[in-house]
C-alpha positions in Angstrom: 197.8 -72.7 -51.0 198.4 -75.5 -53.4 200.3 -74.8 -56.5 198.1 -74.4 -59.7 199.0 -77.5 -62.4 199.7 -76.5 -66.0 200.1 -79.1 -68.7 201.7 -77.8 -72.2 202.0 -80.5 -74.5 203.6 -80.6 -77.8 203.5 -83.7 -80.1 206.3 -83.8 -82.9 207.9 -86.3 -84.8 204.7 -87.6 -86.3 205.2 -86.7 -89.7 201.5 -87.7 -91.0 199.7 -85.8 -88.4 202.1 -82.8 -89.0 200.9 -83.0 -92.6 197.1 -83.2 -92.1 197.8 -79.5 -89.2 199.4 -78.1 -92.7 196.3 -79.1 -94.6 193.7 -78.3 -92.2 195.0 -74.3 -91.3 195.2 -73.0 -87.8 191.6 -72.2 -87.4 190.6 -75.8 -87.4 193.6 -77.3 -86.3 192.9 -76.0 -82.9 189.2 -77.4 -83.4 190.8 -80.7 -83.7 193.0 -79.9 -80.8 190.0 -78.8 -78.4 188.2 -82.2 -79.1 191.0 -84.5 -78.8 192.2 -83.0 -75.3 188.2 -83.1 -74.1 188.7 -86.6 -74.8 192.1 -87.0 -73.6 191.0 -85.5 -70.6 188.4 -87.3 -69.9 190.1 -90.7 -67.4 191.7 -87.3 -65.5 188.2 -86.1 -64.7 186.7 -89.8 -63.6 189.7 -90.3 -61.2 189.3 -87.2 -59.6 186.1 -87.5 -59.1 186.6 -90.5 -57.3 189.1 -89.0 -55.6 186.6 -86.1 -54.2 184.8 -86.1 -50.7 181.5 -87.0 -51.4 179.8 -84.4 -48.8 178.0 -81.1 -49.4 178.9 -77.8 -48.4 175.9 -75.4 -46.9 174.7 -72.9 -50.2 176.0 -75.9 -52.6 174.2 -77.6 -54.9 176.0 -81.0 -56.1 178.7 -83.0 -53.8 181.8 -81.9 -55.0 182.9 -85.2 -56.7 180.2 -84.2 -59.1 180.5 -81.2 -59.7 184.3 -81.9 -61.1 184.2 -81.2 -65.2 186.2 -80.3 -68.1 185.9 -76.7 -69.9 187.3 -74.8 -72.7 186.5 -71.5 -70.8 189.2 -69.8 -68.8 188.3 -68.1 -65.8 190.3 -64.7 -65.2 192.6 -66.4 -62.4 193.5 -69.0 -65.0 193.8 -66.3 -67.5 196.1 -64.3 -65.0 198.3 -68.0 -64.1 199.1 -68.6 -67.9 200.0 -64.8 -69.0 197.2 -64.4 -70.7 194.5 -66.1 -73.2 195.8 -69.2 -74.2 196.6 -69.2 -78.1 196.1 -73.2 -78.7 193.9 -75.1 -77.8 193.0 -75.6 -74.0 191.1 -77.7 -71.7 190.3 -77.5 -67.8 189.7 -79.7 -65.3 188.4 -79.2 -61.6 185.3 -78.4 -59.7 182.7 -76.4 -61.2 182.5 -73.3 -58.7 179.2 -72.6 -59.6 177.6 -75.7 -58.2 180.2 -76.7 -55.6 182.3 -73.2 -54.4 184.5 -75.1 -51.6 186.9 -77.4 -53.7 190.1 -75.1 -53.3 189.8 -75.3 -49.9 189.7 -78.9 -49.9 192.5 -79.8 -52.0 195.2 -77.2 -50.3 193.2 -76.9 -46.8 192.0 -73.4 -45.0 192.1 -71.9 -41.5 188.1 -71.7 -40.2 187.9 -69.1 -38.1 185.3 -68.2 -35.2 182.3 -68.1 -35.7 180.7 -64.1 -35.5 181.0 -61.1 -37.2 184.5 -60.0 -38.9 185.7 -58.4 -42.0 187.1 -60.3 -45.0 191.0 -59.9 -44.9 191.3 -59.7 -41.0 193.6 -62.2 -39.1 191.6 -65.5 -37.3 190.4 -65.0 -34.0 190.9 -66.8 -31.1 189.9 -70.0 -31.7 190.9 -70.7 -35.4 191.7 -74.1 -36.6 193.4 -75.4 -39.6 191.7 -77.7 -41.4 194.3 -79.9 -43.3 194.4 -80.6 -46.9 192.4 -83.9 -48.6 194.2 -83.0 -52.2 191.6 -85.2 -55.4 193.2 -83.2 -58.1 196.7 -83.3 -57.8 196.6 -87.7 -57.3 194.2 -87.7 -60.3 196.7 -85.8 -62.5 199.5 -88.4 -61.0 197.4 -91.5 -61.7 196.5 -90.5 -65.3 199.4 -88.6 -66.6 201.4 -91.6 -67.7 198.5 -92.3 -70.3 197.6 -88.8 -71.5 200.3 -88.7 -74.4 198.8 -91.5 -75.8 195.1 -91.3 -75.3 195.9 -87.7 -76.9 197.2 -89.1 -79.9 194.7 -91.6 -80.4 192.4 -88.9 -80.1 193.6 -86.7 -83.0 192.7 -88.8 -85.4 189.3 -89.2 -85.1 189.2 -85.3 -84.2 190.8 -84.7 -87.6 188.4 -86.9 -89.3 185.0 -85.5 -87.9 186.0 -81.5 -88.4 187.0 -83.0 -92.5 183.5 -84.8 -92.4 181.7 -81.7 -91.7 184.2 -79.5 -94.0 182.9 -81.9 -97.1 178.9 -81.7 -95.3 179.1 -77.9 -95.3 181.2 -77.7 -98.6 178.4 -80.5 -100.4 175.3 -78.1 -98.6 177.0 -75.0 -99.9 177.0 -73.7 -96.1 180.8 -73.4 -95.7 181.3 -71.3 -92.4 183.0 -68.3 -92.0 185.7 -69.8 -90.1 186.1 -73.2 -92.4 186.3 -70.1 -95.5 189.6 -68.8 -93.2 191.1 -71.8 -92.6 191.0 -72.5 -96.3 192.0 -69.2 -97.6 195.3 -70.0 -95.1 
């Protein structure tokens, strides 16, 4: 099976953006986190898409290539991978299972075994082939990582900007959420 891929990133040494986490609280510092890896993300997403085989399995309903996203959910094998539900903020990216169920056996390859009856678990029959791995996530992570750091931090910004824009909407409408009142009270 292929290895899964976990990213942590840390950015330090930038003394204004450091400032502006202070300011903001943790509640809405990890808002602004959440939108500016979705963006970050985003060139890792396009390359693997072009990376994916374009064919469909039998029960799916997109070509895996589009079915390839980016999601703040964590499923309960990610969840089990990382020890747990991820404190920060947290993006993944890979096939959607729901509309295209067969991408992790096209990026680390499978054994097909015969056709006709046999229980889950059981060894192949006679007759088993491996199919060999065509890996579209692991070369999209290699061909964008170089970048990420920096579209990252020239996503913050803008992030940090849009949750203060709709702080000072819901603070002028006298709507302040529940969870801009905690971030404040912090």
């Amino acid at each position: 099976m292929a290895d899964r891929v976990t990213v942590r990133t840390q950015l330090q040494g930038i003394p204004e953006l450091e400032r502006a986490f202070k300011e903001l609280g943790e509640v809405l510092t990890k808002d602004v986190l959440n939108a500016a890896l979705n963006e970050a993300v985003q060139p890792t997403v396009q390359a693997a898409r072009t990376f994916a085989p374009r064919d469909k399995a039998p029960g799916d309903s997109v070509h895996l290539a589009d079915s390839i996203t980016k999601s703040r959910r964590i499923t309960r094998t990610q969840e089990k991978a990382l020890g747990g539900r991820p404190k920060s903020a947290f993006v993944a990216v890979g096939p959607n299972r729901n509309k295209s169920s067969h991408g992790h056996l096209i990026e680390a390859g499978h054994v097909v075994r015969s056709r006709g009856p046999h229980r889950r678990g059981s060894p192949p029959r006679s007759g088993a082939t491996f199919v060999g791995p065509r890996p579209f996530m692991r070369p999209a992570w290699e061909l964008t990582r170089g970048e990420y750091p920096k579209r990252l931090i020239a996503a913050v910004k803008p992030a940090i900007e849009k949750v203060l824009k709709r702080l000072n909407r819901q603070v002028r409408s006298g709507k302040l959420s529940a969870k801009a009142r905690r971030a404040v009270k912090s």
